[in-house]
C-alpha positions, -999 to +999 in steps of 0.1 A: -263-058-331-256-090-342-266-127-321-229-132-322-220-094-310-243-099-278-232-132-270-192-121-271-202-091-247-221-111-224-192-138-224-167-106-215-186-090-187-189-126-172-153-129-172-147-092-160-172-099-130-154-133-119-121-118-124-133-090-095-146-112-073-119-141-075-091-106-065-114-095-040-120-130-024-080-136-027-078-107-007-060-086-040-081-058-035-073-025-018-041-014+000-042-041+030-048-071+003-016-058-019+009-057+010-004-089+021-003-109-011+037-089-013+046-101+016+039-135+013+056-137-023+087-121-003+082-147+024+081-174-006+106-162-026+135-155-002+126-188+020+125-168+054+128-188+086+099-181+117+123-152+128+123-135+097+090-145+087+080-126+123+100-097+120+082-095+080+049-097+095+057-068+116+067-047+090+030-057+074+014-051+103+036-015+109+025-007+071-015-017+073-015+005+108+000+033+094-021+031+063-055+030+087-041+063+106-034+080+077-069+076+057-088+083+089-062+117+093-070+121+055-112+129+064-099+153+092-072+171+070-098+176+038-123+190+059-101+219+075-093+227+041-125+229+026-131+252+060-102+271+048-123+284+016-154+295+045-135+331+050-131+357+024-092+355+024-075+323+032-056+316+063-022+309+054-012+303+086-040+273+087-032+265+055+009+263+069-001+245+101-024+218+081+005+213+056+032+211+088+009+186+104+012+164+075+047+163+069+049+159+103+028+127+104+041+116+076+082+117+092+070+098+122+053+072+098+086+070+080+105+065+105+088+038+122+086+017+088+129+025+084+129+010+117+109-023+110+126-028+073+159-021+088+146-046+109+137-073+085+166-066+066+199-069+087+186-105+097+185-111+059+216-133+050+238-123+013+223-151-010+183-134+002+192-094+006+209-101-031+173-120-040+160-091-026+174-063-043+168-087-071+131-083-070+130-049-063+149-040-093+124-066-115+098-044-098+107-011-109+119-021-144+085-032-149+062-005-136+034+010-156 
């Protein structure tokens, strides 16, 4: 390889490295980072007051919690299935009850995040719920 080959590589892993670490030290990184940094555009963008602002964080904090319960769940689920394959013929009636358990978990989480959005939401006034549906719409238009 060329001087000028080695020097362009070096010059792009530099720039992928500080690119990393400038996301992870902005906190862009990983599930809790993303609904952080979304939250705070929303709480820019739609110019909340404290009580909305409060009732936004909630809804964060609602999201992050249920996130946490649901990876640690995750460890506990994957290793009952991988138990599953120990006998000769499977359990379907484990294998129901582990796939029940999660759908189960999975309403409740729902359910509490309806409740905080509906939350956040109804104390939205026109001009930011249309802002709102705004973004959302800009969002899902430009999804990879």
């Amino acid at each position: 390889m060329g001087k000028t080959t080695l020097i362009v590589i070096a010059i792009l892993a530099l720039l992928l490295i500080s690119g990393v670490a400038i996301a992870r030290y902005k906190g862009f990184c990983g599930p809790e980072g993303r609904i952080t940094w979304v939250t705070e555009r929303i709480g820019d963008k739609l110019e909340l007051d404290d009580q909305q602002r409060n009732q936004l964080a909630q809804l964060k904090n609602q999201a992050v919690d249920i996130m946490q319960e649901m990876r640690e769940e995750r460890k506990n689920t994957a290793e009952e299935a991988i138990a599953l394959l120990d006998s000769p013929k499977l359990d379907r009636e484990w294998a129901r009850r582990l796939i029940e358990e999660k759908q189960t978990q999975l309403a409740s989480a729902a359910d509490q995040l309806i409740d905080h959005f509906a939350d956040f939401s109804d104390n939205l006034n026109e001009d930011q719920r249309n802002k709102l549906q705004e973004m959302i719409q800009h969002h899902r238009s430009h999804r990879h």
